[in-house]
C-alpha atoms as one frame of an Amber mdcrd trajectory, in Angstrom:
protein
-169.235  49.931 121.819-169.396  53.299 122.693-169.599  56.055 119.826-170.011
  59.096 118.411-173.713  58.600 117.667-173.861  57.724 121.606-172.592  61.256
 122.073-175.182  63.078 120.119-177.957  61.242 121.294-176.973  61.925 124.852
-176.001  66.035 124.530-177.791  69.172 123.377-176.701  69.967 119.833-175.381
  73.236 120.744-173.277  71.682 123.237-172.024  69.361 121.291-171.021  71.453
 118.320-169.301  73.366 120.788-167.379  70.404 122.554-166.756  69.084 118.551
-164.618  72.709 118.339-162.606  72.256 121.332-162.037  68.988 120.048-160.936
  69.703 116.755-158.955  73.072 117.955-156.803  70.503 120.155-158.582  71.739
 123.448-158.105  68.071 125.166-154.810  67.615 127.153-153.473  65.608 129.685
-155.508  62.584 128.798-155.929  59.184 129.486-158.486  55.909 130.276-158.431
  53.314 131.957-160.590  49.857 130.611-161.700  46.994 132.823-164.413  44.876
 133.959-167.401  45.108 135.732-169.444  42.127 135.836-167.582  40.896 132.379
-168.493  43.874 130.509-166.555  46.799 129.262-165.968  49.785 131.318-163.874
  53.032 130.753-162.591  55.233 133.222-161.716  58.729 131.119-159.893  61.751
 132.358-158.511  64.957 130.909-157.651  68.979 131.384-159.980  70.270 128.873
-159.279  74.405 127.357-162.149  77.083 129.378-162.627  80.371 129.148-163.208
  82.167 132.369-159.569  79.880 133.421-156.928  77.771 131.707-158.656  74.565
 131.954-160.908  72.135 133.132-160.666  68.878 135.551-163.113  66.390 133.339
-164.044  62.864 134.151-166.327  60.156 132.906-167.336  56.639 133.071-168.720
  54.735 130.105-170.401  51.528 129.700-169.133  50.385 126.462-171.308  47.482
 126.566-174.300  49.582 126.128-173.053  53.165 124.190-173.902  54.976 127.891
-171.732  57.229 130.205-173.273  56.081 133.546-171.210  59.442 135.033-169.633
  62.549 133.803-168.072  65.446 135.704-166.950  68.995 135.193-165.648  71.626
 137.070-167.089  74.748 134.763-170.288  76.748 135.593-172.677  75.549 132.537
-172.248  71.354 133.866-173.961  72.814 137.347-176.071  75.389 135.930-177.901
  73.753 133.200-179.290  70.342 132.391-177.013  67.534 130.502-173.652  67.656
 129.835-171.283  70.369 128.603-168.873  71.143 125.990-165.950  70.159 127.681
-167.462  66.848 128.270-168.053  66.444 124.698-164.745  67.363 123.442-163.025
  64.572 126.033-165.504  61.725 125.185-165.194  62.880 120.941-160.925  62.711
 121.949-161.376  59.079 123.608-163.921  57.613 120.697-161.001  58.534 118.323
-158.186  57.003 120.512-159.596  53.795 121.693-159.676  51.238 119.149-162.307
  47.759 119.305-159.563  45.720 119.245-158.713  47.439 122.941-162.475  46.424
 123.823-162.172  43.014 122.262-158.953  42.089 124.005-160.518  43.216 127.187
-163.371  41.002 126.693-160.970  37.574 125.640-159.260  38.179 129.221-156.103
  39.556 127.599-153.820  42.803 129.041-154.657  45.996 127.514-152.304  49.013
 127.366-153.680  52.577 128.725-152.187  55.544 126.901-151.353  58.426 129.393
-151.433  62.174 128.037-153.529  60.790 124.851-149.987  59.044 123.614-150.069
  55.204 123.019-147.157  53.656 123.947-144.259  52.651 121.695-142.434  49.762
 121.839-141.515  46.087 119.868-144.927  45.208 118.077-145.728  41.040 118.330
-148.064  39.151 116.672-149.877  37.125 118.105-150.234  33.414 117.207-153.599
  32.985 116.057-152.975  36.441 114.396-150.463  34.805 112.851-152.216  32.137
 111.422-154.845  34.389 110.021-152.746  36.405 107.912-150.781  33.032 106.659
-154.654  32.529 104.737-155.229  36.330 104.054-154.269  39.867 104.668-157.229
  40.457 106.696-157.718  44.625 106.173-157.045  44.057 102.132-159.339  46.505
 100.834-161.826  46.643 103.975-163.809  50.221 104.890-167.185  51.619 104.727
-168.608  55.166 103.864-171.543  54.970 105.744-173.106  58.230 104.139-172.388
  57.228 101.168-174.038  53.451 101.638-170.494  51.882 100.202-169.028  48.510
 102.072-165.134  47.764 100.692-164.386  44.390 100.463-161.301  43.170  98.912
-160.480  39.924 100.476-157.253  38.346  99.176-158.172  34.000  99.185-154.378
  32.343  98.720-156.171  28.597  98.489-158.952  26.734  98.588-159.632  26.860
 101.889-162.495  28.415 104.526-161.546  31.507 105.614-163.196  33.989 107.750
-161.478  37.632 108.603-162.692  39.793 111.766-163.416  43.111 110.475-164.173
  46.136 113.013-165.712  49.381 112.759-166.728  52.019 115.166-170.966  51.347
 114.645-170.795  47.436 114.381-168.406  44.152 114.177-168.545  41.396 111.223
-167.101  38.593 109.787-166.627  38.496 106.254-166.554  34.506 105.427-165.106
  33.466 101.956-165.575  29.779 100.627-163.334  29.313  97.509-164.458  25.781
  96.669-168.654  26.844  96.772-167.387  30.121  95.830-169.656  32.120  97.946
-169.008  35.247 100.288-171.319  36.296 103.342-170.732  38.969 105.384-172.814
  38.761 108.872-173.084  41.357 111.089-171.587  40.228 114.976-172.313  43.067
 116.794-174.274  46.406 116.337-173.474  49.902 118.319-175.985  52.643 118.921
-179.041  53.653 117.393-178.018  55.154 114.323-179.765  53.676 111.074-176.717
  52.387 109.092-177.118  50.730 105.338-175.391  49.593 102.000-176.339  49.622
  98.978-172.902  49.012  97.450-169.926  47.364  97.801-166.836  48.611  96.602
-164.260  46.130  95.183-160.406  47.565  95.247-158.089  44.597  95.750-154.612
  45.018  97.297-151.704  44.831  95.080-153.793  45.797  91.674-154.100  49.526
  90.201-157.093  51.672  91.233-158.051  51.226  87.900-159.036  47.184  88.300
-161.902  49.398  91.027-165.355  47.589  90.858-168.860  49.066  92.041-171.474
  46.437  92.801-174.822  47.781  93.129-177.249  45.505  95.556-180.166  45.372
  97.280-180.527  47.998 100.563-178.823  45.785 103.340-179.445  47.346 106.664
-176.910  46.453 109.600-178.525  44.766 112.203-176.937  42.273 114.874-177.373
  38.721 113.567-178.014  39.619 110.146-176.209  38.360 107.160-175.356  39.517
 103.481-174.593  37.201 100.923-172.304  37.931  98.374-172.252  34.830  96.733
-173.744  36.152  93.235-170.975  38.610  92.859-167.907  35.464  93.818-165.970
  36.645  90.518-166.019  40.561  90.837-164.763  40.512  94.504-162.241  38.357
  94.760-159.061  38.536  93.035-155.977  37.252  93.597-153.583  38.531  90.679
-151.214  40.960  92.063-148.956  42.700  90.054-145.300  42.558  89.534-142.783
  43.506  92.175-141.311  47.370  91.210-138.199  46.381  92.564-136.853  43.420
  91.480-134.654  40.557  93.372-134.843  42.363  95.854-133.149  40.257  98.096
-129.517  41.417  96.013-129.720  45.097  96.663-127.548  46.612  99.552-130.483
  49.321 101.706-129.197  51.827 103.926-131.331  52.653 106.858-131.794  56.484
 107.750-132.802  57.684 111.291-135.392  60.395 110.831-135.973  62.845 113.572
């Protein structure tokens, strides 16, 4: 999947510090993408107005391969995309805008043959929220985001996973460098996480995992300390040794109690 280590690896830094500016000084308007297929993999169509200089704005378009981390085309209609060699700044502020709006699950959807939504203007639509049935039946077993993250400069993996029997479960977890599938096995009590999918080139490791679960103060927080595990597609980490400090079920008391009996009053806030 396409991200921001794709970007850096394919600009000049000065252009993309540049394009990470207009970016961040809300230069990128009039947005919007486009996903489909080409030959079952993930495409993007990408288009924006992007803040200039010498006029208001700029007309910039690209197409990415998100199969790969490549933009196979990218367009601009300022002097430096035509003057000089790669691409510019305004490129780099409209790809930076789309790697924060499009989410894996957009990519993964694609992929399963189900309909995807395209924002317009850089707004995702609002409207009743579903879930779907297998969804459904995955959060029955476990809240599948409980205490899931990584800080990948600071080598930590969060797992929290929340196991309400003694069955098999396995919870989907996405981030923007690489997929996985954390699988939790109450009976054998053991815990792998294996790595489904890998994005870019960037070196990306752990050398602890972070244990926060849902429900319990910050202060129940536990810091395993393991052995360097480098992500790599294919490649598993077992967890197994560390069952008892990882997964925990208690959950405290409710603050508000019966709460069933108490009359709410709902406030519109504009």
């Amino acid at each position: 999947m396409f991200s921001v280590s794709d970007i850096k690896e394919t600009v000049y830094p000065a252009a993309y510090r540049r394009g990470k500016e207009l970016y961040e000084t809300a230069g990128v308007f009039d947005f919007s993408y486009e996903l489909y297929l080409v030959d079952e993999l993930p495409v993007a169509d990408v288009r924006a107005k992007v803040r200039g200089i010498n006029q208001e704005y700029y007309e910039v378009t690209a197409t990415i391969d998100e199969e790969f981390g490549d933009v196979t085309n990218c367009n601009c209609g300022c002097e430096a995309f035509y003057n000089y060699e790669g691409m510019c700044k305004h490129c780099v502020a409209m790809l930076l805008n789309y790697v924060n709006k499009r989410t894996p699950m957009e990519i993964l959807r694609l992929k399963r043959g189900q309909s995807t939504e395209t924002p317009e203007a850089g707004e995702r639509p609002v409207g009743k929220m579903e879930t779907a049935a297998p969804l459904k039946n995955l959060l029955s077993q476990t809240d599948v985001l409980a205490g899931a993250g990584v800080n990948i400069p600071r080598k930590e993996l969060r797992l929290a996973p929340v196991v309400a029997d003694d069955k098999v479960i396995s919870i989907p977890l996405f981030y923007p460098n690489f997929w996985g599938v954390v699988t939790a096995d109450p009976q054998k009590k053991s815990i792998t996480f294996k790595i489904t999918k890998k994005y870019g080139k960037e070196r990306i490791s752990f050398n602890k995992v972070i244990s926060e679960p849902a429900g319990l103060s910050t202060s129940e927080k536990r810091e395993i300390e393991i052995k360097e595990f480098v992500v790599e597609e294919g490649k598993t980490l077992d967890l197994s040794p560390y069952w008892d400090r990882i997964i925990d079920n208690r959950l405290e008391a409710p603050v508000l109690q019966e709460a069933d009996k108490h009359d709410f009053r709902y406030v519109t806030i504009k």
